[in-house]
mmCIF file as gemmi writes it, N, C-alpha and C atoms, coordinates in Angstrom:
data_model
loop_
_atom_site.group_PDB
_atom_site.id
_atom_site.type_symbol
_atom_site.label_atom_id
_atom_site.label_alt_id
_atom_site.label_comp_id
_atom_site.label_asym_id
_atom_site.label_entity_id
_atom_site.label_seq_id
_atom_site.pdbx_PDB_ins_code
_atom_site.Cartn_x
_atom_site.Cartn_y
_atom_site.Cartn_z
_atom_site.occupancy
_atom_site.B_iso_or_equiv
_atom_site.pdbx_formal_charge
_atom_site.auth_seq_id
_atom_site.auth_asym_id
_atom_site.pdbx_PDB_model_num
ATOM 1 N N . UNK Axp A 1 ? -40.096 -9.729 10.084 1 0 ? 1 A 1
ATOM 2 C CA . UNK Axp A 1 ? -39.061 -10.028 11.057 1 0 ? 1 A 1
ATOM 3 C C . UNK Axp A 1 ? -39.409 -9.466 12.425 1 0 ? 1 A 1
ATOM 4 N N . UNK Axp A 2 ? -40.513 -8.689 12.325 1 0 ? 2 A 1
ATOM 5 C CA . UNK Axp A 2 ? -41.237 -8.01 13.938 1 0 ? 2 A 1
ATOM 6 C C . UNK Axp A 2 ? -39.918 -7.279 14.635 1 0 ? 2 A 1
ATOM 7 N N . UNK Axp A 3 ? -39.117 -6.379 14.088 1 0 ? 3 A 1
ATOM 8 C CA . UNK Axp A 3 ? -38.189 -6.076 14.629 1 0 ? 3 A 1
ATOM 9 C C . UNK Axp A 3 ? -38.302 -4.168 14.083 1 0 ? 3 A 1
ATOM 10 N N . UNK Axp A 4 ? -38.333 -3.332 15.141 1 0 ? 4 A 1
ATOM 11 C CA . UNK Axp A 4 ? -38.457 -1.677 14.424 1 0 ? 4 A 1
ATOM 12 C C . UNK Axp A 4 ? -37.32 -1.641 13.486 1 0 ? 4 A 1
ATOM 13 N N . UNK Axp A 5 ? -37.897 -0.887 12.795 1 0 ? 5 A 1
ATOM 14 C CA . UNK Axp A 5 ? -37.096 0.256 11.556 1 0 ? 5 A 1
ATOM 15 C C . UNK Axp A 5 ? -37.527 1.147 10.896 1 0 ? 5 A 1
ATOM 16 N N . UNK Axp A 6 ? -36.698 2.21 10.831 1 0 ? 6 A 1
ATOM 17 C CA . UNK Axp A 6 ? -35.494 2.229 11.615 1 0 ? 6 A 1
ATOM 18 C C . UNK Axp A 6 ? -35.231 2.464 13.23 1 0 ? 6 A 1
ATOM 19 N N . UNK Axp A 7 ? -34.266 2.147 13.322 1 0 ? 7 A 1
ATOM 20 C CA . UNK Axp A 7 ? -34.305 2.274 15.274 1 0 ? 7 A 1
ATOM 21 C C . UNK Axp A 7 ? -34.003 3.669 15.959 1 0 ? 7 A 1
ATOM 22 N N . UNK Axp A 8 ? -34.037 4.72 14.731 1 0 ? 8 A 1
ATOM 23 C CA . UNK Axp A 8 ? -33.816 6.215 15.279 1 0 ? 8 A 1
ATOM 24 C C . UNK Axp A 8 ? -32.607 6.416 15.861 1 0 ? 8 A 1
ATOM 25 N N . UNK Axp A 9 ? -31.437 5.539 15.657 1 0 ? 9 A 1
ATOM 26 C CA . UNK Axp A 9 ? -30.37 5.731 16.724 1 0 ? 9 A 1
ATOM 27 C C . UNK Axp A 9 ? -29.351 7.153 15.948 1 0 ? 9 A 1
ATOM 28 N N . UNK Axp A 10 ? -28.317 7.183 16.19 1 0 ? 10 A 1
ATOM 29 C CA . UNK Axp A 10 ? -27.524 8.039 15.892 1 0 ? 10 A 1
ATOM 30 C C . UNK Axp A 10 ? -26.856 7.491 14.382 1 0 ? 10 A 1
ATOM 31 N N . UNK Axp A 11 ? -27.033 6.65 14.193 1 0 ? 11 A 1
ATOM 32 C CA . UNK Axp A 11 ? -26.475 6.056 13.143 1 0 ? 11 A 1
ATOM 33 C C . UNK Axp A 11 ? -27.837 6.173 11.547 1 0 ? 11 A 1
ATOM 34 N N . UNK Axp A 12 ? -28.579 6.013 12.355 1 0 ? 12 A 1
ATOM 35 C CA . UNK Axp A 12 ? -30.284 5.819 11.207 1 0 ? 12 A 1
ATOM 36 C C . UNK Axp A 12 ? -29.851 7.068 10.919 1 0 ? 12 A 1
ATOM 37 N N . UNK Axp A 13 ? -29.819 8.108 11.969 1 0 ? 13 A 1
ATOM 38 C CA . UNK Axp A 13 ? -30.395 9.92 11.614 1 0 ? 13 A 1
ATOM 39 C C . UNK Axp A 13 ? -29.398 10.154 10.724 1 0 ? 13 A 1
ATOM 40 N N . UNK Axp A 14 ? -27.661 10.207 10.973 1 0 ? 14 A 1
ATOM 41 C CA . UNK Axp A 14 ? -26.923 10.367 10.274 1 0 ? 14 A 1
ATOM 42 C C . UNK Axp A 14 ? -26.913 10.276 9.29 1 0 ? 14 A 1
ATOM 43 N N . UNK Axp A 15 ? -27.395 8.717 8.707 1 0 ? 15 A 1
ATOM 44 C CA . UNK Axp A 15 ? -28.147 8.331 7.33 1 0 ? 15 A 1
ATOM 45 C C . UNK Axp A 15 ? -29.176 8.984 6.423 1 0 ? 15 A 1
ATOM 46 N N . UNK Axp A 16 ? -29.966 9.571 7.542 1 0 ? 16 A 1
ATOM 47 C CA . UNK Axp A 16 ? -30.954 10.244 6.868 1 0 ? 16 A 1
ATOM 48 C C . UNK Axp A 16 ? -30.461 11.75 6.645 1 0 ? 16 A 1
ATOM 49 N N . UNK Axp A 17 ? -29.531 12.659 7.001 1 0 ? 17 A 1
ATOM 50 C CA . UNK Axp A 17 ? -28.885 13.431 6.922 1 0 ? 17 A 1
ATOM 51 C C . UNK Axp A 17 ? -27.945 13.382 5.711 1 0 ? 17 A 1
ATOM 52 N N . UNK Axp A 18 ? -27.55 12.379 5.699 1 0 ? 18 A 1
ATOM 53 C CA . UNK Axp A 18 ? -26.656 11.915 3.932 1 0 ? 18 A 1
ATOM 54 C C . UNK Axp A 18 ? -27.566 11.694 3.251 1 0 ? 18 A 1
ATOM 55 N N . UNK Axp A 19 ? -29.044 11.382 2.901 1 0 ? 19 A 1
ATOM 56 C CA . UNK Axp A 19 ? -29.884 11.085 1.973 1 0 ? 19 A 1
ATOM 57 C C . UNK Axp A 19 ? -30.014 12.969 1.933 1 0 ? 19 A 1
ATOM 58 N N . UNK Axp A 20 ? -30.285 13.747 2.626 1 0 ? 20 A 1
ATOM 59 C CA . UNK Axp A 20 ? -30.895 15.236 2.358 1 0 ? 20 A 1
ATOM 60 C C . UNK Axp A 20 ? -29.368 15.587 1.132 1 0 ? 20 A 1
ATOM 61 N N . UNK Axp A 21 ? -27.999 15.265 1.502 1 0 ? 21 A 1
ATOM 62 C CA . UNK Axp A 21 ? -26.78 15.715 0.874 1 0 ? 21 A 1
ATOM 63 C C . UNK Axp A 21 ? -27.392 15.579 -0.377 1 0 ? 21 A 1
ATOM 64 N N . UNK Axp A 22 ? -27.347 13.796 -0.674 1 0 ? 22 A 1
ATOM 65 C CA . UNK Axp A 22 ? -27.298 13.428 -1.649 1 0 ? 22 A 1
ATOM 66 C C . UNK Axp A 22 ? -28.53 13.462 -2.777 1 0 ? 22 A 1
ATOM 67 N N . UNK Axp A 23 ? -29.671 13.582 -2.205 1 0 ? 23 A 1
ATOM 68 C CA . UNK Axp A 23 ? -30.746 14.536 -3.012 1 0 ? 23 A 1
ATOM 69 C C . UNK Axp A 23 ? -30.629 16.119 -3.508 1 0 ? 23 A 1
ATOM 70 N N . UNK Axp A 24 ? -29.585 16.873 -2.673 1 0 ? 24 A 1
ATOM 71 C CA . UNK Axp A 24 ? -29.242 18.262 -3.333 1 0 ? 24 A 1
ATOM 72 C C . UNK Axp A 24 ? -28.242 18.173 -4.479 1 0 ? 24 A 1
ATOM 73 N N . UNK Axp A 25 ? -27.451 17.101 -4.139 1 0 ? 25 A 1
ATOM 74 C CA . UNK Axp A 25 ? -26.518 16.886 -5.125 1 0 ? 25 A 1
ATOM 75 C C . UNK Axp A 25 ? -26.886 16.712 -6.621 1 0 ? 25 A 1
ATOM 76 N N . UNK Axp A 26 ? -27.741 15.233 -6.845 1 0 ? 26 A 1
ATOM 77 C CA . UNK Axp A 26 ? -28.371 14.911 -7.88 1 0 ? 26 A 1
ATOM 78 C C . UNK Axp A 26 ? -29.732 15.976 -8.252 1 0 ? 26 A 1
ATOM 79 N N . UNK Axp A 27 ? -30.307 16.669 -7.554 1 0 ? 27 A 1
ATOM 80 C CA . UNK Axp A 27 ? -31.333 17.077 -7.963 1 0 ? 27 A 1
ATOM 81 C C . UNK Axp A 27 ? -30.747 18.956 -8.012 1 0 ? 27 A 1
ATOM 82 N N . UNK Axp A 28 ? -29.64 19.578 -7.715 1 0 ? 28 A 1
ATOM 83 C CA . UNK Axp A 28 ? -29.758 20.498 -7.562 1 0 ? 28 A 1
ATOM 84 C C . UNK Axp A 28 ? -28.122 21.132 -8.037 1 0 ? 28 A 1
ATOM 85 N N . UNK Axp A 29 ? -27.385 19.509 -7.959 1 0 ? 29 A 1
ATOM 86 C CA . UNK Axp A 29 ? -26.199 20.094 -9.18 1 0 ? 29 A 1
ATOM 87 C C . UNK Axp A 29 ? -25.119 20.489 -7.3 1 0 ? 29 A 1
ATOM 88 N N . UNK Axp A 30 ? -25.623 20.121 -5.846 1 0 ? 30 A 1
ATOM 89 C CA . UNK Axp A 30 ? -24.653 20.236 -5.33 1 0 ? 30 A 1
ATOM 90 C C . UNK Axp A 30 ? -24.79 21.531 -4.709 1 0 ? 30 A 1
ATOM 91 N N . UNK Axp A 31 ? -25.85 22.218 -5.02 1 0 ? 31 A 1
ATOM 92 C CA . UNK Axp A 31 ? -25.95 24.052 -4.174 1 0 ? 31 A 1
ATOM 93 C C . UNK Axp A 31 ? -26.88 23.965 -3.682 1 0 ? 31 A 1
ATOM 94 N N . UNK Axp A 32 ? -26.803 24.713 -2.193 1 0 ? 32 A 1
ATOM 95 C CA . UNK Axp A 32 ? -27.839 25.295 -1.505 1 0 ? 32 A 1
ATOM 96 C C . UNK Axp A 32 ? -28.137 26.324 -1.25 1 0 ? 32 A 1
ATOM 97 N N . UNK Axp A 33 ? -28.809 27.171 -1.008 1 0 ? 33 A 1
ATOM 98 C CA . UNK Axp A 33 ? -29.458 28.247 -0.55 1 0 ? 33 A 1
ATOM 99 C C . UNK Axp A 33 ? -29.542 28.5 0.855 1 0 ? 33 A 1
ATOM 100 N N . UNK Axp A 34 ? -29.335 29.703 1.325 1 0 ? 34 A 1
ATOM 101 C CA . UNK Axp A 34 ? -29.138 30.166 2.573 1 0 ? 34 A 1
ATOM 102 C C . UNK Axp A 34 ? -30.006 29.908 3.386 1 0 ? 34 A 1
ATOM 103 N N . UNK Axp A 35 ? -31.265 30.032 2.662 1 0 ? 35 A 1
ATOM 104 C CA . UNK Axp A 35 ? -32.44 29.255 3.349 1 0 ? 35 A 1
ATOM 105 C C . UNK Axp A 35 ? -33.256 28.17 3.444 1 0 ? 35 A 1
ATOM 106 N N . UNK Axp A 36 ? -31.747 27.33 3.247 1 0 ? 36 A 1
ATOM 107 C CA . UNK Axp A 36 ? -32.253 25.703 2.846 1 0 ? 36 A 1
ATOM 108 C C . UNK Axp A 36 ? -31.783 25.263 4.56 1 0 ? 36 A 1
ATOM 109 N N . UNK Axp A 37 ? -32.998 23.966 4.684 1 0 ? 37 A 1
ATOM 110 C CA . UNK Axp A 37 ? -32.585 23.213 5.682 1 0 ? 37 A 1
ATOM 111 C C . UNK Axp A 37 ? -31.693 22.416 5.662 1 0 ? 37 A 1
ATOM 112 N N . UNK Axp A 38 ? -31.077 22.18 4.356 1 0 ? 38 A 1
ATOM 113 C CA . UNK Axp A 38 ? -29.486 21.36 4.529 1 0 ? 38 A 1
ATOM 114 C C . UNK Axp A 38 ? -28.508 22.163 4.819 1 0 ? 38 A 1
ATOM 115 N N . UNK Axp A 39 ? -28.407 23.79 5.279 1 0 ? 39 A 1
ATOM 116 C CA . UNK Axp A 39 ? -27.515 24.639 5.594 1 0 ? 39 A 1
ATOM 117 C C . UNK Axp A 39 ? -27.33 23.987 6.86 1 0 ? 39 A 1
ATOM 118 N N . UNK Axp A 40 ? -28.255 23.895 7.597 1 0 ? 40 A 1
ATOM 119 C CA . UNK Axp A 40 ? -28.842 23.924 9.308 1 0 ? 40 A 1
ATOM 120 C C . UNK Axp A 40 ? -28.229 22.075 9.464 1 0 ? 40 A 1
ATOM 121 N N . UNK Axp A 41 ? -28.329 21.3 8.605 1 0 ? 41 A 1
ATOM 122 C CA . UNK Axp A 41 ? -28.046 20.311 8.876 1 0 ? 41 A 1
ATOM 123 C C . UNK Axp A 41 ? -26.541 19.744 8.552 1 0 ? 41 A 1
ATOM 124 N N . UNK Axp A 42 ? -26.265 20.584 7.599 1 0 ? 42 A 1
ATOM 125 C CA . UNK Axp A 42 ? -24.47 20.218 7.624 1 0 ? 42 A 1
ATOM 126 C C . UNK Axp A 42 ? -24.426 20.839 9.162 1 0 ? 42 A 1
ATOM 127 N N . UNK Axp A 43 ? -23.995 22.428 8.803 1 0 ? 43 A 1
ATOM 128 C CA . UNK Axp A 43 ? -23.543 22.919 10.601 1 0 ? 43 A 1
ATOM 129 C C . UNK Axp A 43 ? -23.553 22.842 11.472 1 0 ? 43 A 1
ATOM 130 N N . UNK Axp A 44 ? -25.033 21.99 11.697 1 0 ? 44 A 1
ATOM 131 C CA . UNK Axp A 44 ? -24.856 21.257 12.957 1 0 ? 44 A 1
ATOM 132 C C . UNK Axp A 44 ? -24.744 19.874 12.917 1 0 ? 44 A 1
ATOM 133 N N . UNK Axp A 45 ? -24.522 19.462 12.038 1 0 ? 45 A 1
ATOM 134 C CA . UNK Axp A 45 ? -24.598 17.67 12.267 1 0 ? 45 A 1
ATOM 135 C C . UNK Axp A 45 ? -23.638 16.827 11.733 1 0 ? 45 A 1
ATOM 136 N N . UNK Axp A 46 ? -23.284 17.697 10.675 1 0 ? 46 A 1
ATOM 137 C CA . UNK Axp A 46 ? -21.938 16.983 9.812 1 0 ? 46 A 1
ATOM 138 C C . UNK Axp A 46 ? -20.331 18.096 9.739 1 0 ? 46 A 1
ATOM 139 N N . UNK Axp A 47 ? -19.631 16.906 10.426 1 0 ? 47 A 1
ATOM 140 C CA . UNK Axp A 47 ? -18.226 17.687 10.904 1 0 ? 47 A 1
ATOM 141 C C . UNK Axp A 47 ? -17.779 17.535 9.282 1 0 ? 47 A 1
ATOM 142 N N . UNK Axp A 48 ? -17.706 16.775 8.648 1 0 ? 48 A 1
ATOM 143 C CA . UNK Axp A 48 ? -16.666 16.253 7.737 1 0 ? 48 A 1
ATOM 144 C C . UNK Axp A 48 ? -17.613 16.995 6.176 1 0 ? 48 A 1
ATOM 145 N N . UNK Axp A 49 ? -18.278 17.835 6.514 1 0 ? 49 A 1
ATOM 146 C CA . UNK Axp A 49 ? -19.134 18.413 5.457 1 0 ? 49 A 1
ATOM 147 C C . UNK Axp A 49 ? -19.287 20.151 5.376 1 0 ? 49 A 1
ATOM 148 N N . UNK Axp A 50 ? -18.808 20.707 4.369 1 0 ? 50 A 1
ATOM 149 C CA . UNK Axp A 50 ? -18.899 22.241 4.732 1 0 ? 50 A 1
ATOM 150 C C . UNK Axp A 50 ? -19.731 22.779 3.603 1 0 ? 50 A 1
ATOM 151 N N . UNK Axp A 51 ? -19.778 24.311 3.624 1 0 ? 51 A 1
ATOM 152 C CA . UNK Axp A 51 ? -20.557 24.499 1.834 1 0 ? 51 A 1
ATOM 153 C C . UNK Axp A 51 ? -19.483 25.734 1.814 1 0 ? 51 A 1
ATOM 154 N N . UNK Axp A 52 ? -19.435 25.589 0.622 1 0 ? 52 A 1
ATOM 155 C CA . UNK Axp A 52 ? -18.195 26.871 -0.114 1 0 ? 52 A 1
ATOM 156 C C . UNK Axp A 52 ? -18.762 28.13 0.143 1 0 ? 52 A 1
ATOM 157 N N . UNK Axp A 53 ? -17.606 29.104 0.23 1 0 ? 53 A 1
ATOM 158 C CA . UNK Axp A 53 ? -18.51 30.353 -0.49 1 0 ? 53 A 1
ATOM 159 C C . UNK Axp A 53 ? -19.589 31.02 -1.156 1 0 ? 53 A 1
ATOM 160 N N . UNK Axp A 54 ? -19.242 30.026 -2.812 1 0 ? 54 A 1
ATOM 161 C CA . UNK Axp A 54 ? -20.318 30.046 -3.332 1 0 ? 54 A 1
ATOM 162 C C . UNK Axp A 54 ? -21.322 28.904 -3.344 1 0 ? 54 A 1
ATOM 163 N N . UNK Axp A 55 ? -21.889 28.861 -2.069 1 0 ? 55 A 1
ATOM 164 C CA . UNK Axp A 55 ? -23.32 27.819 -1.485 1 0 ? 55 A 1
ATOM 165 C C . UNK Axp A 55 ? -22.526 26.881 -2.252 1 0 ? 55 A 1
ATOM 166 N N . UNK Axp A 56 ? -21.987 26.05 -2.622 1 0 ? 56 A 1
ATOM 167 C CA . UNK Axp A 56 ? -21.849 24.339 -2.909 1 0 ? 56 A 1
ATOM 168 C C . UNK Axp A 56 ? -21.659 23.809 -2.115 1 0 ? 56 A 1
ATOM 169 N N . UNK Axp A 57 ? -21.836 22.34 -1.905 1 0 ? 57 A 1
ATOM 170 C CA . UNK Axp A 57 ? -21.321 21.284 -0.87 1 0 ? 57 A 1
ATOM 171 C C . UNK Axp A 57 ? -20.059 20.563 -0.971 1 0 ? 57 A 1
ATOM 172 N N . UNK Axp A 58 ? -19.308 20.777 0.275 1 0 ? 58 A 1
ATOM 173 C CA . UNK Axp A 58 ? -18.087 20.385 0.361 1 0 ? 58 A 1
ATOM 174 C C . UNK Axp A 58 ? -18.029 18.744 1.024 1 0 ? 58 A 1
ATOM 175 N N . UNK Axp A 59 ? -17.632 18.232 0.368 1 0 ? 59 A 1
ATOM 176 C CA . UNK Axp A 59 ? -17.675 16.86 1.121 1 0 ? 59 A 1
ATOM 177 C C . UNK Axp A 59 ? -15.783 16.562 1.118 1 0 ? 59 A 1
ATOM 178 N N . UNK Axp A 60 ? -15.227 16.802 2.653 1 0 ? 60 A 1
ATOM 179 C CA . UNK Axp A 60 ? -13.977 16.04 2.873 1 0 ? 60 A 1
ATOM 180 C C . UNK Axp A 60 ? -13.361 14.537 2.894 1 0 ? 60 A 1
ATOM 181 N N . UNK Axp A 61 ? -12.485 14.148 2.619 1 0 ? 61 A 1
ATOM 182 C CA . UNK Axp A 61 ? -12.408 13.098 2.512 1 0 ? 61 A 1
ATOM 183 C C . UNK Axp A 61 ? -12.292 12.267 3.455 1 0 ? 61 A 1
ATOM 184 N N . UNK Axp A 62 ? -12.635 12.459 4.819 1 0 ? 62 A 1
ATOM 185 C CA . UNK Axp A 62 ? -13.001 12.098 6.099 1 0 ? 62 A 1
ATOM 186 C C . UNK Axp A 62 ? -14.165 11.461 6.06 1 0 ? 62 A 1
ATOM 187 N N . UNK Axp A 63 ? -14.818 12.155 5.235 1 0 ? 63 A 1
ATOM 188 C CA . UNK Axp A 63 ? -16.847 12.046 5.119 1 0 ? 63 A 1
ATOM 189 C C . UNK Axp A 63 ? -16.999 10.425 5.159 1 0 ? 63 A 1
ATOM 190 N N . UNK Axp A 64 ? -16.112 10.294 3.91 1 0 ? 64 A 1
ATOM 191 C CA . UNK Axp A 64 ? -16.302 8.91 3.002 1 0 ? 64 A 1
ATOM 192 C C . UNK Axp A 64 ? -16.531 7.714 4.594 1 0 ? 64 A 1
ATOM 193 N N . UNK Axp A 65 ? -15.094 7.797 5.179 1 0 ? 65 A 1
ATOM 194 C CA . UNK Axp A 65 ? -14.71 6.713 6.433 1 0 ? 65 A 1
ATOM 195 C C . UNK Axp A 65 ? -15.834 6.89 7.348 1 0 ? 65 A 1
ATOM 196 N N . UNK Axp A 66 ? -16.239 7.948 7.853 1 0 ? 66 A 1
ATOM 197 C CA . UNK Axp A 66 ? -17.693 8.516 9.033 1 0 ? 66 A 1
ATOM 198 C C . UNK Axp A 66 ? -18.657 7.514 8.12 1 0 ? 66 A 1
ATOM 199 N N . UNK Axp A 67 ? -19.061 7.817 7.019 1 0 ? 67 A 1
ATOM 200 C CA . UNK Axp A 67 ? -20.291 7.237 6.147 1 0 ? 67 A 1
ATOM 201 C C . UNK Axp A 67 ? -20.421 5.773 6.085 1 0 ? 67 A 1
ATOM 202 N N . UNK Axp A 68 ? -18.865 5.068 5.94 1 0 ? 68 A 1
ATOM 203 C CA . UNK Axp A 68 ? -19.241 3.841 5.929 1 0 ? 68 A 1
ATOM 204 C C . UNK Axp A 68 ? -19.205 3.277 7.157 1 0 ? 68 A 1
ATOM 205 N N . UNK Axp A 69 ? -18.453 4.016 8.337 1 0 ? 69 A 1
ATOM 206 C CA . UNK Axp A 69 ? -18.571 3.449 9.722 1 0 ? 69 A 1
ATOM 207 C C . UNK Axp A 69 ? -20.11 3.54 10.597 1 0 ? 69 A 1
ATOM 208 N N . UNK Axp A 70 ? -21.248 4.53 9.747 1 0 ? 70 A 1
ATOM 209 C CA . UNK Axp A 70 ? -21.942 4.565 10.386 1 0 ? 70 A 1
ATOM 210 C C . UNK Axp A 70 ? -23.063 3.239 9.388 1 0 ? 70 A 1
ATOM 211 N N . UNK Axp A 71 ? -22.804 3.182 8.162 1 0 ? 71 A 1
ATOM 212 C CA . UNK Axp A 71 ? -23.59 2.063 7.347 1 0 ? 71 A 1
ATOM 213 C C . UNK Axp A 71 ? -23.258 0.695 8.062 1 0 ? 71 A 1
ATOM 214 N N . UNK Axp A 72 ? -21.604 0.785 8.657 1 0 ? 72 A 1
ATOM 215 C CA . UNK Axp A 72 ? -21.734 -0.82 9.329 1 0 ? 72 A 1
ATOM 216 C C . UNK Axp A 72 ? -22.384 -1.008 10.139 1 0 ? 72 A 1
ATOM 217 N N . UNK Axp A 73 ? -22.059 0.156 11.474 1 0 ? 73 A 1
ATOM 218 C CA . UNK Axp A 73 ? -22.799 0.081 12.822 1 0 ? 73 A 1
ATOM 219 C C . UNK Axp A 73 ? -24.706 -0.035 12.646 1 0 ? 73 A 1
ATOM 220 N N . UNK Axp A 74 ? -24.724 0.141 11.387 1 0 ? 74 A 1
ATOM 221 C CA . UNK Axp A 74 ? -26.629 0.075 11.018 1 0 ? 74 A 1
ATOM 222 C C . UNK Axp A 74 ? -26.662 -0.99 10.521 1 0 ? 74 A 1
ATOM 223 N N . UNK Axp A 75 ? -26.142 -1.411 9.735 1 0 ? 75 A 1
ATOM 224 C CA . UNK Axp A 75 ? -26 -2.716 9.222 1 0 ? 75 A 1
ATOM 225 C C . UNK Axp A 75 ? -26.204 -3.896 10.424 1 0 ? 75 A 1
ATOM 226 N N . UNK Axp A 76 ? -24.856 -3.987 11.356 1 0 ? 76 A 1
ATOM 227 C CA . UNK Axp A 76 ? -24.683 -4.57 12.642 1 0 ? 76 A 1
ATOM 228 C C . UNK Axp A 76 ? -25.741 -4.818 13.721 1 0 ? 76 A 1
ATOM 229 N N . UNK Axp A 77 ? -26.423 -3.449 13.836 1 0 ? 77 A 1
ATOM 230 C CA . UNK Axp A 77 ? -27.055 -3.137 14.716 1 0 ? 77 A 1
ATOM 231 C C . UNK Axp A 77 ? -28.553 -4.655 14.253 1 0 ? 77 A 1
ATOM 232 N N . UNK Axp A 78 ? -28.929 -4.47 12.679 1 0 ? 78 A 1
ATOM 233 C CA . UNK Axp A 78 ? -29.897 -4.921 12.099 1 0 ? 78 A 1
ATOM 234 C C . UNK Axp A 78 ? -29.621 -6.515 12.403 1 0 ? 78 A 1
ATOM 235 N N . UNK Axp A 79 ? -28.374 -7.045 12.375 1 0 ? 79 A 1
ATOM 236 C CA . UNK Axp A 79 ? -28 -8.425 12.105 1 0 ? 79 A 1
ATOM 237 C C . UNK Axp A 79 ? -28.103 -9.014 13.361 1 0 ? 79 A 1
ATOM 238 N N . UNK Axp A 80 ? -28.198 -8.23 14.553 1 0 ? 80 A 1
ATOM 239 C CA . UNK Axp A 80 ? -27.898 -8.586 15.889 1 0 ? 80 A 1
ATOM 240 C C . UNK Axp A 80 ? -29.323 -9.044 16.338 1 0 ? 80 A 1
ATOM 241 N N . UNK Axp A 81 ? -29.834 -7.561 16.324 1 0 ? 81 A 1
ATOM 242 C CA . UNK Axp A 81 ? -31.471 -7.774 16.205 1 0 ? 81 A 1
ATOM 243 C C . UNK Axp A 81 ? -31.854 -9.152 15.536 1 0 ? 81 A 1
ATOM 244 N N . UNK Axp A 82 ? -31.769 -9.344 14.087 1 0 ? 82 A 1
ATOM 245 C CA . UNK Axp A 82 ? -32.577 -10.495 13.616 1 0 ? 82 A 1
ATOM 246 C C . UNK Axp A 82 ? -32.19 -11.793 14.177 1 0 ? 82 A 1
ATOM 247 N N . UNK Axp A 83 ? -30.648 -11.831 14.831 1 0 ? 83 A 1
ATOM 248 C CA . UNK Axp A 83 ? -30.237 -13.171 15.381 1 0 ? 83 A 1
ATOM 249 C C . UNK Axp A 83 ? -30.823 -13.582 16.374 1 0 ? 83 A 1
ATOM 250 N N . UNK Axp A 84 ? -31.621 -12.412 17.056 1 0 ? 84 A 1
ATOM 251 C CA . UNK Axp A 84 ? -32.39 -13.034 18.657 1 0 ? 84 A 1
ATOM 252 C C . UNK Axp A 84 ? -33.775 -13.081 18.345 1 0 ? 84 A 1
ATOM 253 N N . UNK Axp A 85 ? -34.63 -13.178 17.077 1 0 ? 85 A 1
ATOM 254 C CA . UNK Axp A 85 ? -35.938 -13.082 17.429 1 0 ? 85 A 1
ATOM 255 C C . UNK Axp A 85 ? -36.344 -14.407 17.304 1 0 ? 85 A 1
């Protein structure tokens, strides 16, 4: 389709920021370590995401609506692109 991907926008990274969640989740049962780079990437990047006390990941139910508003705007972004080439 000769068109980049991903387009690095704010919406791709975000995405790729929910793939780091969701690999601790399945692969790690949902805990991180103090000296994990998904500490550094909830706190600074995800409002709607915290970790407990005891290191688990908190996902609010805000997350869900952010997650799929940013899958449309990537989605969108892709469909727009392919309509002009």
């Amino acid at each position: 389709m000769n068109i980049k991907f991903p387009d690095q926008g704010k919406d791709w990274i975000f995405l790729k920021n929910v793939k780091e969640i969701r690999n601790c989740i399945v692969h790690e049962g949902g805990f991180v370590t103090d000296d994990s780079s998904l500490v550094n990437i909830i706190r600074k990047h995800l409002k709607n995401v915290d970790i407990s006390p005891n290191n688990e990941i908190l996902i609010e139910e805000k997350f869900i609506e952010e997650l799929v508003n940013h899958i449309d705007n990537n989605l969108y972004s892709l469909i727009i692109k392919t309509e002009y080439l």
